[in-house]
C-alpha positions in Angstrom: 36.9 -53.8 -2.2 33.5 -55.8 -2.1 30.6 -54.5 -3.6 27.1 -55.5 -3.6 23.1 -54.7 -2.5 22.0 -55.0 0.7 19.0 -53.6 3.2 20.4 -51.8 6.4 18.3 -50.2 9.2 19.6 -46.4 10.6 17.5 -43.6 12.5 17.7 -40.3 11.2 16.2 -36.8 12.1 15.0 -35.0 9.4 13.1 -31.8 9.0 10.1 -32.4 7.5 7.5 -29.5 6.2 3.9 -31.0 6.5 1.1 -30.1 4.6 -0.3 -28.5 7.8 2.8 -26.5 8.9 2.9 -25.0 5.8 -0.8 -23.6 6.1 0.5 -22.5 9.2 3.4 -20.6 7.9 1.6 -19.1 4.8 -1.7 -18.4 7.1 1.1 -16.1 9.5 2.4 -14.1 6.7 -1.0 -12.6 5.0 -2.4 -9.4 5.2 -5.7 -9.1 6.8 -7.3 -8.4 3.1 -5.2 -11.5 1.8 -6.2 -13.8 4.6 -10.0 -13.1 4.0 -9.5 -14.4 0.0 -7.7 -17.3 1.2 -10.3 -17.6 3.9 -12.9 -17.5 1.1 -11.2 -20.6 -1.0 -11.2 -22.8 1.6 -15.1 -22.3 2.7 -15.2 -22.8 -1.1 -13.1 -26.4 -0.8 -13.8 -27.5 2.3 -17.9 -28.6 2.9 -17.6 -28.9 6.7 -16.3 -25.3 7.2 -18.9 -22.3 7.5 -19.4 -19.0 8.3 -20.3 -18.4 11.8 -22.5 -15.1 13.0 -21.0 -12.8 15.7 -23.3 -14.5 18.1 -22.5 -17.5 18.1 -19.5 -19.2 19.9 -16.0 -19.1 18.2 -14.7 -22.4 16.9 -11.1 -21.7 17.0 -11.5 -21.6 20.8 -12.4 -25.5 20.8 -9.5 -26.3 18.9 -7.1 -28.7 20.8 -4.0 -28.2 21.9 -2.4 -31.4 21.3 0.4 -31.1 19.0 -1.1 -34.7 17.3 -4.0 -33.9 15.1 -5.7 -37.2 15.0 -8.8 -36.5 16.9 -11.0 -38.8 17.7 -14.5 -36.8 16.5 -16.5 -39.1 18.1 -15.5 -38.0 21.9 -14.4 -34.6 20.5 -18.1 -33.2 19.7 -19.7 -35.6 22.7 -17.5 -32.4 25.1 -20.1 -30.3 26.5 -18.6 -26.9 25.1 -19.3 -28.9 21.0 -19.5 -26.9 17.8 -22.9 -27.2 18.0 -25.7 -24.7 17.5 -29.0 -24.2 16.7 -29.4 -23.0 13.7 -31.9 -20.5 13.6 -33.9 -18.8 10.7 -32.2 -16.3 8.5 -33.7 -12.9 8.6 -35.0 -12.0 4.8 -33.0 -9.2 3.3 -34.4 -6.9 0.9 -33.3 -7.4 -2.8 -30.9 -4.6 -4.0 -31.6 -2.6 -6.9 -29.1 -1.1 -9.3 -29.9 2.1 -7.7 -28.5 0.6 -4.5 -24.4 0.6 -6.0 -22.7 3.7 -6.1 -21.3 5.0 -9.4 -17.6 4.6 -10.4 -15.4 7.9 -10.2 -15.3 8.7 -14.0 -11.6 9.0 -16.1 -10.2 11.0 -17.8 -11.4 9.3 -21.1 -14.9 9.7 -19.9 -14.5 13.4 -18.6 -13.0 14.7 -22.3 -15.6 12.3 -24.3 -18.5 14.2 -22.5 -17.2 17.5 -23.4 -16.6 16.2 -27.0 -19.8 15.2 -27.8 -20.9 18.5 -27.3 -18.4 20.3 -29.1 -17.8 18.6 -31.9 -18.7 19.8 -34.9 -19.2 16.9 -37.3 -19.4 13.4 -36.9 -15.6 12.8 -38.7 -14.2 15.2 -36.0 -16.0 13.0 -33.4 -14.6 9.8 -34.4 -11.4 11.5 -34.4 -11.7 12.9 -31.3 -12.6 10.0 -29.8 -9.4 8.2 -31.2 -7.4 11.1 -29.8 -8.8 10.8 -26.7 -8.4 6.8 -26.2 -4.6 7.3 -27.0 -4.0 9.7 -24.3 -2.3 8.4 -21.1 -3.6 9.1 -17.4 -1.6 12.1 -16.8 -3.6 13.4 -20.2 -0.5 13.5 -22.7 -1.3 12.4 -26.4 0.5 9.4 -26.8 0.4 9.4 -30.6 1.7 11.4 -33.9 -0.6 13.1 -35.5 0.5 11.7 -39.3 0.4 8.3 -37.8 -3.3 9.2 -35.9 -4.2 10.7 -39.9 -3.1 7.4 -41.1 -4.7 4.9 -39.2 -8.1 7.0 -39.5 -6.9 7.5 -43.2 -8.3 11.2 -42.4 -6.2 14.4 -43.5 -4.1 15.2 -41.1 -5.3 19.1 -40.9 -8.6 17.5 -39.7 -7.0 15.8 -37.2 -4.9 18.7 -36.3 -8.5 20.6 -35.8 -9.5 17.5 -33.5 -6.8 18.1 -31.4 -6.7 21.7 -30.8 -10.4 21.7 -30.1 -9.7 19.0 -27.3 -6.7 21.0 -25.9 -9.6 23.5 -25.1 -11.3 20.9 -22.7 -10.9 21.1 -19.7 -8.8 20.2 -17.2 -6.4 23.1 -18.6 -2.9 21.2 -20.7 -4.7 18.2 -21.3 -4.2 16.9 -25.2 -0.5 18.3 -25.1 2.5 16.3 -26.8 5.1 17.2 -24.0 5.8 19.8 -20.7 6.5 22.3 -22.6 3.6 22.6 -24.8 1.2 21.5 -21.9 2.3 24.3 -19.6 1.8 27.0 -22.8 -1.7 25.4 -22.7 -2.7 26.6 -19.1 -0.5 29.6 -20.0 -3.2 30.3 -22.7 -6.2 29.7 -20.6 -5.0 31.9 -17.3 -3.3 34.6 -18.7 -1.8 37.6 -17.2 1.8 35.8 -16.7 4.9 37.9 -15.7 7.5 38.8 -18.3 9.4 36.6 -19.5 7.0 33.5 -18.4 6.5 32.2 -22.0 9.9 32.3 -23.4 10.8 30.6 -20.3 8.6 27.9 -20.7 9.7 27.4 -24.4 13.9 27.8 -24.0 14.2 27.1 -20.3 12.9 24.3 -18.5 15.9 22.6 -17.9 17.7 25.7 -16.4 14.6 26.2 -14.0 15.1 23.0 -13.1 18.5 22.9 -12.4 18.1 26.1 -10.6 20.3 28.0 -12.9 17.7 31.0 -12.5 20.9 33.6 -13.2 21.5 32.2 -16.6 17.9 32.8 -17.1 17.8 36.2 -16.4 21.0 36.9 -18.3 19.6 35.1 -21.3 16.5 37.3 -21.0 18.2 40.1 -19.9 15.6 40.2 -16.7 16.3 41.0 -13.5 16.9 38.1 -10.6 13.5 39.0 -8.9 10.9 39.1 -12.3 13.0 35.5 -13.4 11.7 34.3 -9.7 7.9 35.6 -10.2 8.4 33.8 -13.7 9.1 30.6 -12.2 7.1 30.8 -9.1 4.1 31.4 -12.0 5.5 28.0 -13.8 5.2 25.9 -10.4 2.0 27.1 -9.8 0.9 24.9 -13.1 -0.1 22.1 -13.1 2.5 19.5 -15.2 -0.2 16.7 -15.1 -3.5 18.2 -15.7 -4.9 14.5 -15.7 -3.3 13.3 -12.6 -6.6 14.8 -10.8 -9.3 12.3 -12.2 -7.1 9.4 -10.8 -7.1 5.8 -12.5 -10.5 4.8 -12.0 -10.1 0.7 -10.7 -6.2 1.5 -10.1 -7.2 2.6 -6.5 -5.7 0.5 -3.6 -6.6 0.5 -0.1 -5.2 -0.2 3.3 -7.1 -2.1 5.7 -4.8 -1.7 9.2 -4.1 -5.6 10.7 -3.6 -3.9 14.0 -4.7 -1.1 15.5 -2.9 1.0 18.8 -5.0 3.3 20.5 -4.1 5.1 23.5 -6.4 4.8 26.8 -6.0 6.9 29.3 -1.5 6.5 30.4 -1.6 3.0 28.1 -1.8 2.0 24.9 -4.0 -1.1 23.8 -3.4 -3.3 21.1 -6.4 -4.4 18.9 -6.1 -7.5 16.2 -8.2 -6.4 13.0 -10.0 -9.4 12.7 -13.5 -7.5 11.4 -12.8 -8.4 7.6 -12.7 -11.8 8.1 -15.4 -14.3 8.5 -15.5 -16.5 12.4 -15.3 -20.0 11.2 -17.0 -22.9 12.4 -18.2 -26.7 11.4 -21.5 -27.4 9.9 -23.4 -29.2 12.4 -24.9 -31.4 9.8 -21.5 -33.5 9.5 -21.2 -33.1 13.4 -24.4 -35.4 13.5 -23.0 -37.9 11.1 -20.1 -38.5 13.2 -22.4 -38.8 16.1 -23.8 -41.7 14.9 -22.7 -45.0 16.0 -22.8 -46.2 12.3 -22.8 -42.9 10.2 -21.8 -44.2 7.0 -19.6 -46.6 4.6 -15.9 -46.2 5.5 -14.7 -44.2 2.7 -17.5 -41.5 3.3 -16.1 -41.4 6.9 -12.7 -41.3 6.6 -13.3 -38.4 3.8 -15.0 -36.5 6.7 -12.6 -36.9 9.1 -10.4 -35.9 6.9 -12.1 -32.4 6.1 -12.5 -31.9 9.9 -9.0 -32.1 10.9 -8.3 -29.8 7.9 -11.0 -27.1 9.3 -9.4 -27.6 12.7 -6.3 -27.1 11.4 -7.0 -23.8 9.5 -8.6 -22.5 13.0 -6.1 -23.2 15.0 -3.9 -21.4 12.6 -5.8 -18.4 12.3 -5.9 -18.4 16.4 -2.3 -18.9 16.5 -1.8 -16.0 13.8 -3.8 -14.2 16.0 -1.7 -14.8 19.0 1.2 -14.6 17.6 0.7 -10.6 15.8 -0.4 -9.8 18.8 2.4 -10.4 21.0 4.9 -9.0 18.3 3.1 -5.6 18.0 2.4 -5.6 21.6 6.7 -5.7 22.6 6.9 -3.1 19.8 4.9 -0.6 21.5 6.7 -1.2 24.9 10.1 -0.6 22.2 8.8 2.1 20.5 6.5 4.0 23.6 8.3 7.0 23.0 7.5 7.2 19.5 3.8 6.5 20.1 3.8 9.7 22.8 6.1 12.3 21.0 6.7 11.3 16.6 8.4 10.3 13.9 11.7 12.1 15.6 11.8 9.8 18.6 11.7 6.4 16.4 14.2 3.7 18.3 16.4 1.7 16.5 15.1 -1.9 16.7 15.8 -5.4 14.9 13.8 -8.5 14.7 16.3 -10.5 16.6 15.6 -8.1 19.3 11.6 -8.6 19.2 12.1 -12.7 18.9 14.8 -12.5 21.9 12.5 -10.9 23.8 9.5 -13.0 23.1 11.2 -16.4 23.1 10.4 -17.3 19.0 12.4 -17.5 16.2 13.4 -14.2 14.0 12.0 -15.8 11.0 8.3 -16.1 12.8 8.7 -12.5 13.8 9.7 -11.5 9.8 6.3 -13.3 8.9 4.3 -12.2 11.0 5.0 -8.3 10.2 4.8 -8.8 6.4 2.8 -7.3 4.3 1.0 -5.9 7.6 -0.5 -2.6 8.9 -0.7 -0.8 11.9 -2.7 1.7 12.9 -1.1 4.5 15.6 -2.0 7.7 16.8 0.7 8.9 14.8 -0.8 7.2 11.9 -0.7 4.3 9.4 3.0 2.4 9.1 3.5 -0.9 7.9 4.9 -3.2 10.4 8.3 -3.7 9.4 8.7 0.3 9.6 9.3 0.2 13.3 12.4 -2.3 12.5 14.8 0.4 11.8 18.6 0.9 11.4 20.2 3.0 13.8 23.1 5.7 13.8 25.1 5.8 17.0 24.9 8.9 18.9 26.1 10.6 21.9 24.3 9.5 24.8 22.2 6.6 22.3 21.4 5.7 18.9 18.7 7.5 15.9 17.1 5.9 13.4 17.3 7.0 9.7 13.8 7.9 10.2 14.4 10.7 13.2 17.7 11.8 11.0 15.5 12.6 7.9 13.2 14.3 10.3 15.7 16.3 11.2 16.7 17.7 8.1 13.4 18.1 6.9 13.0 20.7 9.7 16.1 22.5 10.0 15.5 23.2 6.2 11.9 24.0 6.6 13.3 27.0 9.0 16.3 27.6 6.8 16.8 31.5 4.9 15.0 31.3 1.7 17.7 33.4 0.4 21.1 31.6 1.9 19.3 28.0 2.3 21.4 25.2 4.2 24.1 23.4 2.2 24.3 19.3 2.6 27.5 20.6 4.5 26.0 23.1 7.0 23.3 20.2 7.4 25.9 17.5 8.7 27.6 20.4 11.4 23.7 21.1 12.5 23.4 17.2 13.5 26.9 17.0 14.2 25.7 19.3 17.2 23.6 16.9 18.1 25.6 15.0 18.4 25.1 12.7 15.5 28.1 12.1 13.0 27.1 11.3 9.7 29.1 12.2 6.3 27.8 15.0 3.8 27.2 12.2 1.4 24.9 10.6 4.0 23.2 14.0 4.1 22.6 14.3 0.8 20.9 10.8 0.6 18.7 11.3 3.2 17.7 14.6 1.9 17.0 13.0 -1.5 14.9 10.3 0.0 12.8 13.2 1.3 12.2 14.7 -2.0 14.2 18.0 -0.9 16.2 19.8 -3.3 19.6 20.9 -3.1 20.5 23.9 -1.7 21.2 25.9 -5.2 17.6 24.4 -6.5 15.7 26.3 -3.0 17.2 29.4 -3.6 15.0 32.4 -4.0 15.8 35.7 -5.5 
């Protein structure tokens, strides 16, 4: 066998991911909130990109459609329909004051350390106080000891004691408590009036309420069935998380919709939320440099030319994200119109292969463009990839999960309080229906909902 070097020409075909596509591809896949940060970076990077008014003419709409990016600047801005515009003169806004920013919602923290400073008795018990107060968590449960609070405050630990008592006075009622138990004796304290039985409950019995074991209870207690129920319908009406209510201050999140449905008239229209982010265009001031016959030295130039097909680049993206969400949400509404008229219960099963056979793409581009997405319907706010759902065959058709859990929810909202529906009679009920699901599946679902089991919605 002969071995050696030598140089040999072959074509391939390769798959190669440009610099470009993948703007493209990450560009398709953001949120609407996303897209504006990423927006924001590359005004930030990019000098020839800026923020356009409403007014003024749209500069995705001039971007070519040539698959080549090259462009020849020069002839590109001498079109009649350019990217120029006269800039005019920026109104003057008025200068905010601090009085101008709303407040932030106060915690927890700040809520007790208010009521604190009123109360306390000495400055030791503040400080005290005040440590007690900063190791509590958000649902308002102390999340220390109090001999390892006394010895980090090297204070006696019958002062700190007398610092936590007076907190678990504050209000909301339970906060300052060590665990359930000793947070719902709290509210217990402050209410009063509580059926028979209620405290001892609280202190033996928790896990038997529970469970639902409310006849062990009242044989424990030797209580009747009906007083154990009042008992425990008192308990529920506590709350277990007294700080829960104050919320976690910066922790909020919000949902901007990317799309919005509404209804007009027999039709439903589909609206792209592009309102958060900024309309791009270029800065006519390197629109004139390339209008030059000599603008500048060649390094200068081809650095321009460079940032221009970059910024057309991004806007043709955006346009084609654009497109693209559109189209998608637009074949799920003709999918899903009988969801959009009636609910929840008349959700179609539906798959992504389905949407990108229908609309001539790839499944992958259908996947990207409803992540992390939005949509806003007249039955309310769902993320995108809740209309893709799994389907149980049926007589006649196919349900989603969705309508099944619907189902349940409502034959047990109309079930006997006394003899409520076991996972069993549930599956017969759908069975009816015509849809054949096992027990097991039942009980899934019916966890998923946050229902209990029969034995734990049983009233006496």
């Amino acid at each position: 066998m002969r071995t050696g070097m030598g140089l040999n020409l072959e074509q391939t075909q390769r798959l190669i991911m440009t610099p470009e596509l993948r703007q493209a591809i990450v560009v398709l896949q953001l949120s609407t909130l996303e897209l504006a940060d990423y927006i924001q970076q590359e005004l930030q990077e990019n000098p020839v990109l800026e923020v356009r008014d409403d007014g003024e003419a749209a500069a995705g709409s001039e971007v070519t459609e040539d698959n080549d990016f090259d462009i020849d600047w020069q002839e590109y801005f001498q079109d009649g329909s350019d990217l120029g515009y006269i800039r005019e003169p920026r109104e003057e806004r008025a200068e905010w004051s601090p009085e101008n920013y709303l407040a932030g919602q106060p915690t927890l923290q700040d809520h007790l350390l208010l009521q604190l400073q009123i109360a306390a008795k000495s400055p030791a018990q503040l400080t005290i106080g005040s440590f007690l107060i900063g190791n509590m968590d958000a649902n308002g449960y102390l999340k220390i000891g109090l001999k390892e609070a006394a010895d980090l405050l090297k204070q006696p630990q019958a002062a700190v004691w007398e610092a936590l008592d007076l907190i678990q006075h504050f209000d909301p009622p339970g906060v300052g408590a060590r665990d359930l138990a000793e947070c719902l004796l709290l509210q217990l304290r402050q209410r009063g009036e509580a059926p028979a039985g209620t405290e001892k409950i609280i202190r033996s019995f928790l896990p038997d309420v529970a469970e639902g074991r409310l006849t062990r209870v009242a044989r424990r207690l030797n209580l009747t069935l009906p007083e154990v129920q009042a008992a425990v319908d008192y308990i529920r009406s506590l709350d277990p998380k007294p700080g829960r209510a104050f919320g976690g201050g910066q922790d909020n999140r919000y949902i901007v919709p990317d799309v919005i449905i509404e209804r007009v008239g027999e039709e439903y229209v589909v609206l792209v939320n592009d309102l958060a982010m900024p309309r791009l265009g270029v800065n006519p001031v390197y629109q004139a440099l390339m209008r030059q016959e000599a603008p500048c030295d060649p390094q200068t130039r081809h650095f321009i030319e460079s940032k221009l097909n970059a910024a057309a680049w991004l806007i043709r993206s955006l346009e084609q994200r654009r497109l693209t969400v559109y189209r998608v949400v637009s074949c799920l509404v003709k999918e899903q119109r009988e969801f959009l008229d009636k609910g929840l219960k008349y959700l179609k099963p539906l798959t992504m292969r389905q949407v990108a056979a229908t609309l001539g793409i790839h499944e992958s581009t259908v996947s990207r463009a409803t992540a992390n997405k939005y949509v806003q319907t007249p039955q309310g706010v769902f993320e995108l990839k809740f209309f893709f759902a799994s389907g149980v065959e049926k007589q006649g058709g196919s349900v989603t999960a969705e309508s099944i859990k619907r189902m349940i929810a409502e034959a047990i909202r109309q079930e006997d309080v006394k003899a409520p529906l076991t996972d069993q009679q549930l599956q017969e009920i759908l069975e009816q229906q015509g849809i054949r699901i096992s027990r097991r599946t039942v009980a899934k679902y019916r966890d998923e909902e946050g229902i209990p089991a029969a034995g734990k919605r049983k009233r006496y």
